[in-house]
C-alpha positions as CSV (number, residue, x, y, z in Angstrom):
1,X,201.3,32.5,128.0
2,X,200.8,30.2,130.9
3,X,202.5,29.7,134.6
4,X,204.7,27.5,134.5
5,X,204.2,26.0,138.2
6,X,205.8,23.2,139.3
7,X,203.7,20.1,140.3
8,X,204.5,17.8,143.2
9,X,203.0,14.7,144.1
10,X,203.2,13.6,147.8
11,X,203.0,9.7,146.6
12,X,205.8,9.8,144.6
13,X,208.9,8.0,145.9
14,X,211.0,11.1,145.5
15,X,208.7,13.4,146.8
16,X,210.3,14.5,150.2
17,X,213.5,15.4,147.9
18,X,211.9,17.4,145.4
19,X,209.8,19.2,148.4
20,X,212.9,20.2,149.8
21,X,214.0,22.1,147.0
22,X,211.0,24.3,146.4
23,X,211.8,25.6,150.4
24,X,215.2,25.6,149.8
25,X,216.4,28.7,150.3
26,X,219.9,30.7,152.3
27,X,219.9,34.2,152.4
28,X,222.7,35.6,150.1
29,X,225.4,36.8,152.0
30,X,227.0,38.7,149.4
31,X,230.6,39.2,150.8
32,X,230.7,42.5,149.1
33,X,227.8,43.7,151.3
34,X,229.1,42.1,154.4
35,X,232.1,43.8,154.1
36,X,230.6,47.6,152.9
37,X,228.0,47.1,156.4
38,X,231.2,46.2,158.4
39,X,232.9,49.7,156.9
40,X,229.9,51.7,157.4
41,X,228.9,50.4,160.7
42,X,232.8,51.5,162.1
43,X,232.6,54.5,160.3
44,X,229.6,55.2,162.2
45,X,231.0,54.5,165.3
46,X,233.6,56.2,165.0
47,X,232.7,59.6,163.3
48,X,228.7,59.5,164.8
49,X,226.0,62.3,163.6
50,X,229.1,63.1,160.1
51,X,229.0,59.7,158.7
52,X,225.3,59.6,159.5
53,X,225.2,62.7,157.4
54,X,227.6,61.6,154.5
55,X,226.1,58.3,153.8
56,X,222.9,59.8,154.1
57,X,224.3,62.3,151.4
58,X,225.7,60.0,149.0
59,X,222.7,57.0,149.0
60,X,219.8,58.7,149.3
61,X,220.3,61.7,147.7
62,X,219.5,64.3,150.4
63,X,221.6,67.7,150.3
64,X,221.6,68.2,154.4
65,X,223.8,70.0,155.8
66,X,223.5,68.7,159.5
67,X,220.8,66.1,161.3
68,X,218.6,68.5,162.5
69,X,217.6,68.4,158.4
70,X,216.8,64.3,158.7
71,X,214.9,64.8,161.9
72,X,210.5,65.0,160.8
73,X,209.1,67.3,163.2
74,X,206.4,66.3,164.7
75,X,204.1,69.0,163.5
76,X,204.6,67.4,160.4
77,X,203.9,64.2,161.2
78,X,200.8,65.9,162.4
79,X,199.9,67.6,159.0
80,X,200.4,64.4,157.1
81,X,197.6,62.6,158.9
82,X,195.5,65.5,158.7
83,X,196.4,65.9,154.8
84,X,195.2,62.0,153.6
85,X,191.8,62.0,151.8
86,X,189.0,61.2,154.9
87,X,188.6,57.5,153.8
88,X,192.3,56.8,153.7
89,X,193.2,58.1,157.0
90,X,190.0,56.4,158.3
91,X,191.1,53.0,156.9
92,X,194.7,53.7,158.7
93,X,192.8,54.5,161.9
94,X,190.8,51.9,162.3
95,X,194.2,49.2,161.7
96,X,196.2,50.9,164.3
97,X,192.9,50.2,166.6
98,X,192.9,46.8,165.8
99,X,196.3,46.1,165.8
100,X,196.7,48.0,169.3
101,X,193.8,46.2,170.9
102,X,195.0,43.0,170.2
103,X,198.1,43.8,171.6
104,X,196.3,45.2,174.7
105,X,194.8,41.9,175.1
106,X,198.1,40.5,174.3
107,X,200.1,42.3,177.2
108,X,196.8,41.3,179.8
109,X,197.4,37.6,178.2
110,X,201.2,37.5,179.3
111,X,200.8,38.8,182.5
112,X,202.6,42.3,182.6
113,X,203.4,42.4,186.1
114,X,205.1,39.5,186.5
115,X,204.8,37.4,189.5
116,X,205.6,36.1,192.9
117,X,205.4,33.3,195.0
118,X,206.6,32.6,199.1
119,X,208.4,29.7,200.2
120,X,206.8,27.5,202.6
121,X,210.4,28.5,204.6
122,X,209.4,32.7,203.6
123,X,212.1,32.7,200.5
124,X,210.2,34.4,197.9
125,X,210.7,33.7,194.3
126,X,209.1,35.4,191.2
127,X,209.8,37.5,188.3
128,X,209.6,41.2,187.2
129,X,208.3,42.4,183.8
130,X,209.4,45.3,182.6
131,X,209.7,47.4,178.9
132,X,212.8,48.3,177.2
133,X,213.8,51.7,177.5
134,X,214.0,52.9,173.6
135,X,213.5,51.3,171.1
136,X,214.4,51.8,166.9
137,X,212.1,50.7,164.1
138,X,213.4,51.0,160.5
139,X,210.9,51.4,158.0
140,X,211.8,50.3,154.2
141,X,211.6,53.8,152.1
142,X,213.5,53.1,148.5
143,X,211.2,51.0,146.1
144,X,208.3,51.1,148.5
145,X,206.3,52.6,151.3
146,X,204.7,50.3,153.8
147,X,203.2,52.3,156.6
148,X,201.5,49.1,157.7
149,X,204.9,48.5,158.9
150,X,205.3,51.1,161.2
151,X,201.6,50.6,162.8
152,X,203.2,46.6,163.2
153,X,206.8,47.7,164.9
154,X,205.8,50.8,166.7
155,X,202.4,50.0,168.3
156,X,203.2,46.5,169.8
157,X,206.4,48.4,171.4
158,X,204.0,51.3,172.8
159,X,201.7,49.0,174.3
160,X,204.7,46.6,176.1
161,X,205.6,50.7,177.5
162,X,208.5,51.5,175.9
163,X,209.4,54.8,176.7
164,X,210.7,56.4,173.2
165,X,210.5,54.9,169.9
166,X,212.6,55.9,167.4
167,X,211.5,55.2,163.7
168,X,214.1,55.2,160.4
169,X,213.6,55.6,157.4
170,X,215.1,56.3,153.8
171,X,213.8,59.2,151.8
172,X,215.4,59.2,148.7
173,X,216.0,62.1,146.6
174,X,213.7,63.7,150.2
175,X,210.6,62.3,148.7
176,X,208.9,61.3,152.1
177,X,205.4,59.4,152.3
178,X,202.7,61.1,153.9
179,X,201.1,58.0,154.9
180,X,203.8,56.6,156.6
181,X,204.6,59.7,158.4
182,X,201.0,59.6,159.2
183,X,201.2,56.3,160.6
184,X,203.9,57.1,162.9
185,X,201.7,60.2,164.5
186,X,199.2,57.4,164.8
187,X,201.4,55.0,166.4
188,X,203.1,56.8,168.7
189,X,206.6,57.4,167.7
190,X,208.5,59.8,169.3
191,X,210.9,60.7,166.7
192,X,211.7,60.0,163.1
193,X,214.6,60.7,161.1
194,X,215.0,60.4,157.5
195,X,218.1,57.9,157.5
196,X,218.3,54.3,156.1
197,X,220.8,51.5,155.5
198,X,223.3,50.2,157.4
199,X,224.5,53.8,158.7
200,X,220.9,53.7,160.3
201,X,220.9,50.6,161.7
202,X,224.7,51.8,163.2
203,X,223.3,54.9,164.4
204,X,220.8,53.2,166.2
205,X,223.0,51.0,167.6
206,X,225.9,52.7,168.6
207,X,223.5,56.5,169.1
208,X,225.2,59.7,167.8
209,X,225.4,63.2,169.1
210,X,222.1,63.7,167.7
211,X,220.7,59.7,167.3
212,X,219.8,57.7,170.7
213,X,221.4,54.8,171.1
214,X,218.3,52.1,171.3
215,X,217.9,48.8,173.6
216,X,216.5,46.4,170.1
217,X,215.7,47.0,166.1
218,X,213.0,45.9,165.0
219,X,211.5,45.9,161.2
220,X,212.7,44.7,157.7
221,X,215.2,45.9,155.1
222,X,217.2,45.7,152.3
223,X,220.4,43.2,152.5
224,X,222.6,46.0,154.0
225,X,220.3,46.6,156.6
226,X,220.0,42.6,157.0
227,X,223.6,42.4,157.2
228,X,224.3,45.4,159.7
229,X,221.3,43.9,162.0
230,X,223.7,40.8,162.3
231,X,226.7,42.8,163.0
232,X,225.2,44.6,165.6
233,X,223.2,42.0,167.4
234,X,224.8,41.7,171.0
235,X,225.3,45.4,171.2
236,X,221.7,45.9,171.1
237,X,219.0,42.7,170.4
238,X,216.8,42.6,167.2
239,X,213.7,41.2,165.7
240,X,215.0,38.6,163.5
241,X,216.4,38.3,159.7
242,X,213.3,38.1,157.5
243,X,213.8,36.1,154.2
244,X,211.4,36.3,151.7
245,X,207.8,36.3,151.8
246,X,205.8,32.8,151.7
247,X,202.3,31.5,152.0
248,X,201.3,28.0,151.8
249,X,197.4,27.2,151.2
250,X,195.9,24.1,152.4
251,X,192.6,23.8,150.2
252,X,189.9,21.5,150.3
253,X,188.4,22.5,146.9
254,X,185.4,24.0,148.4
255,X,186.5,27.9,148.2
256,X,185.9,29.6,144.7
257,X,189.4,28.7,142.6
258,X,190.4,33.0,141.7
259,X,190.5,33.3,145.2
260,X,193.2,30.8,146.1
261,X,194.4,32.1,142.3
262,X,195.0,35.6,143.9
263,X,195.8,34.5,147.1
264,X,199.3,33.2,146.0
265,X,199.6,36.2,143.7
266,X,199.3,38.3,147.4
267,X,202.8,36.8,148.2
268,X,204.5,36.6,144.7
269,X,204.0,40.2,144.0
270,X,206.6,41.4,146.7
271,X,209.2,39.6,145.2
272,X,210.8,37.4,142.7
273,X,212.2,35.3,145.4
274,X,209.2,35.1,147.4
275,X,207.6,32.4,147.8
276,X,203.7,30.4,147.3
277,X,202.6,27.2,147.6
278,X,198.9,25.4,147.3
279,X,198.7,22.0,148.9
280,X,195.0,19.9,147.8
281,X,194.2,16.5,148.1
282,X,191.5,17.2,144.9
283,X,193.5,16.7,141.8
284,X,190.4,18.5,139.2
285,X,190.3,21.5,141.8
286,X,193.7,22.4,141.3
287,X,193.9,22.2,137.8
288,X,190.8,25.2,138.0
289,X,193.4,27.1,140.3
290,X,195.6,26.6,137.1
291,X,193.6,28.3,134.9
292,X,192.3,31.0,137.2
293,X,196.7,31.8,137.3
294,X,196.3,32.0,133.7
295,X,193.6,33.5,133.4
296,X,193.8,36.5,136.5
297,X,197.5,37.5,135.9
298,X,197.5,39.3,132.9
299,X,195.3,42.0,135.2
300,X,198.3,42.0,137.5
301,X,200.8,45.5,137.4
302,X,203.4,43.3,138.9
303,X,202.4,40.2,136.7
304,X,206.3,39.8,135.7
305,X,207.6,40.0,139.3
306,X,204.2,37.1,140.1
307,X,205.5,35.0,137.2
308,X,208.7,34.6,138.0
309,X,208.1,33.9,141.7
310,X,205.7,31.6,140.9
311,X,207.6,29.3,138.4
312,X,210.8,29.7,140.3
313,X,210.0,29.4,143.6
314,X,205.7,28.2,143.7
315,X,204.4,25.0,143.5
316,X,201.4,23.0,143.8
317,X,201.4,19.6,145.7
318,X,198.3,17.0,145.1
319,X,198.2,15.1,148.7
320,X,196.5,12.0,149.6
321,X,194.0,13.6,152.3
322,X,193.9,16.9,154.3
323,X,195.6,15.4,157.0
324,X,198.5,14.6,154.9
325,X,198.5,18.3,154.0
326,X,199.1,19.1,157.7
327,X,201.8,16.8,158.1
328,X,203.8,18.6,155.1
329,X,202.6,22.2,156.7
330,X,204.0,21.4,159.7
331,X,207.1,20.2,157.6
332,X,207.2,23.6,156.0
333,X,206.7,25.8,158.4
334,X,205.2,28.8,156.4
335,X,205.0,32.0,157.3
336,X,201.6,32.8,156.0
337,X,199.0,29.3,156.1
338,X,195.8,29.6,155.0
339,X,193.7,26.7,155.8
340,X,191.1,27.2,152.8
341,X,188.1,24.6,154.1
342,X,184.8,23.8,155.1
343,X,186.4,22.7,158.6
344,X,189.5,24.9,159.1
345,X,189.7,24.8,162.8
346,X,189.8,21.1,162.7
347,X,192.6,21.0,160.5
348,X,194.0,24.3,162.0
349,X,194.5,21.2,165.4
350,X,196.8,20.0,163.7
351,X,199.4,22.4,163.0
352,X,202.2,23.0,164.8
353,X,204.2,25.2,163.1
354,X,203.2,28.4,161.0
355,X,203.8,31.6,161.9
356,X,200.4,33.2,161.7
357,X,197.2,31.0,160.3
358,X,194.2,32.4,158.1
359,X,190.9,30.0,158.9
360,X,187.7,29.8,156.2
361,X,187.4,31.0,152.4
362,X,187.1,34.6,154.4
363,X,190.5,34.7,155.9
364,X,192.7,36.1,153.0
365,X,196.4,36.6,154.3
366,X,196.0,39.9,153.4
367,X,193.8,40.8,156.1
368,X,196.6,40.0,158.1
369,X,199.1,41.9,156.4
370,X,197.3,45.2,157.1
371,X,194.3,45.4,159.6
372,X,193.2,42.1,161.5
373,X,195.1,42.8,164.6
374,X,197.7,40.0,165.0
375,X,201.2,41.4,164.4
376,X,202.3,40.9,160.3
377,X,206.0,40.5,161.7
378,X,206.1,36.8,161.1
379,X,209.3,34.3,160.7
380,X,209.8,33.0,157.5
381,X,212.1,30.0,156.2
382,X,211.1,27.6,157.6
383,X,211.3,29.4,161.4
384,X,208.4,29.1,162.8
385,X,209.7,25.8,163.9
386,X,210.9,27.6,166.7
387,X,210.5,31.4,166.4
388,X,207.2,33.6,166.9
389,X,205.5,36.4,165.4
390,X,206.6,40.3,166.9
391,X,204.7,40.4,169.8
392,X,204.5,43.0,173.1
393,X,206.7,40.3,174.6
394,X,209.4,41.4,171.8
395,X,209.5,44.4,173.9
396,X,209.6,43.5,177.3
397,X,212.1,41.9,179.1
398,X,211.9,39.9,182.5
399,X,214.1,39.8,185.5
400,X,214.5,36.9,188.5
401,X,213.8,38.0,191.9
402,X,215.1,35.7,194.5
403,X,214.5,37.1,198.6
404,X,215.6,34.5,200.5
405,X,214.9,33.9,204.2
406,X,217.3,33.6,206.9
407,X,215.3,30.0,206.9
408,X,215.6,29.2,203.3
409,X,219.2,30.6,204.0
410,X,219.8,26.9,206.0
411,X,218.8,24.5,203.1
412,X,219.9,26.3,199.7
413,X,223.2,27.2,201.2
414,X,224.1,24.0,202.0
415,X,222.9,22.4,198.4
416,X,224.3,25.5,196.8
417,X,228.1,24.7,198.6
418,X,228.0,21.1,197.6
419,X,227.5,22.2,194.0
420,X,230.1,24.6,193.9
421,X,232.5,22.1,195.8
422,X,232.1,20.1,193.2
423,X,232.3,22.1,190.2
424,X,235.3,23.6,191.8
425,X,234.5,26.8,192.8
426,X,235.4,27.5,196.9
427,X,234.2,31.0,196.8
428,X,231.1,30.1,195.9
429,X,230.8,27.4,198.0
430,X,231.8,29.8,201.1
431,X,229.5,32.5,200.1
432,X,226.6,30.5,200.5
433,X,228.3,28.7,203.8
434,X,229.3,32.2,205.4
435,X,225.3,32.3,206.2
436,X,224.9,29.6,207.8
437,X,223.9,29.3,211.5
């Protein structure tokens, strides 16, 4: 049985219309789960390390008696490295390298320090970098396992300098990962505790006799950990709330069709609600990325879950030219773009919003998603209009310094005390007056 993808046409009168459906899409908030995150998050609050302990009981399974149960040693974290077949804990060790250099060269980039600069009166003006203190990275544990996740939250955070990092994550039933925990001994996390859900997310927040309370979460969940992040959010700060997964591929018709085929299976297989979408100016090409759907899915284990992503959420948009493909990338704002062509940087010019962009036939988003370097965090729907992807300036934070001069004393003081005069505030005014000569 074929894909049934939808087909767009970017001459067709109605075509802005029907694009906006495709991307249309609001994270459910389910009032139910609203109002369960709001109970648990008080409750935790309130009772600390016992309703840790009870919710931890009751969702996930785990007969604990106290925390020091749902705390992971680190000798085991230790083991679990040691324990993965050679090539596997290879493959995790050369990622985290990647992913840490660029971050290394990301922190050099931003200027770590911070700066200064003097006055030509001697008032000197700058600003101070520095990392947050601790920091709390939930891991998803329930249907899957994605210790990619943990080398993306944790090592980014390490290299800004955060102090402690403290990593979450759901066990259920106590079945734990070996190579997540093996990625957190790789990554640098100082502890981990086998917690998840919204009690994890208010045990991060709020800390518990035995929990830390953290400065920022970071890292995706389910919608009660979605939910709790956006309760808490002001207490401490967080990453952002991730919808679901997209990539858009620009294609010139010159990369072999089963490529671009399982490139948008890469995305539809998280999710049904995820989200992938091939944009070509070549009408013939597209049709052979048709078939190859046809043709490769059936290989798929999550062919179902592709399927349905695909013909409710995919779509394929014949374009006039490549550089009308750019103008409706930028218009989307994917998460994932790969620009599948003999010129990608040329195109690549042209973008303005994406959160992360694959260049060449070589560049499979994949890449990305585990071992390239750049940070896999990205913002989705449509944010990358204005939002970036996790970075070691997630992790930092940056504070004025003003050291003015009895000199520079003279001028801002009186432009300060006009201001304030006129915005009606006399103490103000007279603070900045009171040093005048």
């Amino acid at each position: 049985m074929s894909v049934q993808i939808r087909q767009l046409d970017s001459t067709d009168a109605d075509f802005n219309a029907k694009l906006m459906v495709v991307l249309a899409f609001e994270a459910s908030e389910d009032e139910a789960i609203d109002r369960a995150a709001a109970s648990i998050l008080a409750d935790v609050k309130a009772r600390g390390d016992a309703a840790v302990l009870e919710y931890t009981n009751k969702f996930d399974r785990l007969p604990a008696t106290d925390m020091a149960a749902l705390e992971i040693p680190r000798a085991e974290l230790q083991a679990a490295l040691a324990g993965l077949p050679e090539a596997r804990r290879n493959a995790l060790q050369q990622a985290a390298d990647r992913v840490r250099a660029f971050h290394e060269r990301q922190k050099k980039e931003c200027g770590s320090d911070g700066f200064t600069f003097t006055d030509a009166d001697g008032t000197v003006l700058g600003q101070k970098v520095t990392p947050l203190d601790r920091v709390g990275i939930y891991v998803p544990g329930g249907k899957a396992a994605y210790p990619s996740s943990v080398l993306m939250n944790a090592i980014p955070a390490k290299v800004a300098g955060v102090a402690e990092v403290i990593m979450v994550v759901p066990t259920p039933d106590g079945v734990k990962n070996p190579l997540v925990l093996a990625a957190a001994q790789i990554a640098g996390v100082d502890r981990v505790f086998t917690i998840g859900g919204a009690q994890a997310v208010g045990a991060l927040a709020h800390g518990t006799a035995t929990i830390p309370q953290v400065d920022k979460i970071v890292g995706p969940g389910n919608a009660y950990v979605a939910a709790a992040k956006r309760r808490v959010f002001g207490t401490v700060g967080i990453d952002m709330i991730a919808g679901p997964s997209e990539i858009l591929v620009l294609a010139d018709g010159s990369t072999d069709p089963d490529w671009i085929a399982m490139d948008l299976f890469s995305q539809a297989e998280h999710d049904e609600l995820a989200q992938s979408i091939l944009v070509c100016p070549d009408a013939e090409y597209m049709r052979h990325v048709r078939a190859s759907i046809d043709k490769l899915i059936n290989d798929m284990p999550r062919k179902e879950v592709i399927r349905t992503s695909l013909t409710n959420r995919g779509a394929m948009v014949k374009v006039r030219d490549m550089d009308e493909a750019c103008e409706i990338a930028n218009l989307i704002a994917a998460e994932h773009l790969e620009i599948s062509a003999l010129e990608p940087t040329r195109w690549a010019d042209k973008i303005r919003h994406a959160g992360a962009m694959f260049l060449g036939r070589y560049s499979s988003e994949s890449l990305g998603d585990y071992c390239a370097g750049p940070n896999h965090v990205l913002p989705t729907s449509r944010t990358a209009r204005f939002s970036s992807p996790l970075g070691v300036y997630d992790f930092q934070k940056r504070s004025s310094i003003i050291h003015v001069s009895e000199a520079g004393a003279q001028s801002l003081g009186r432009v300060a005390a006009e201001l304030a005069y006129g915005e009606g505030l006399q103490a103000h005014a007279r603070s900045a007056e009171l040093r005048l000569k």
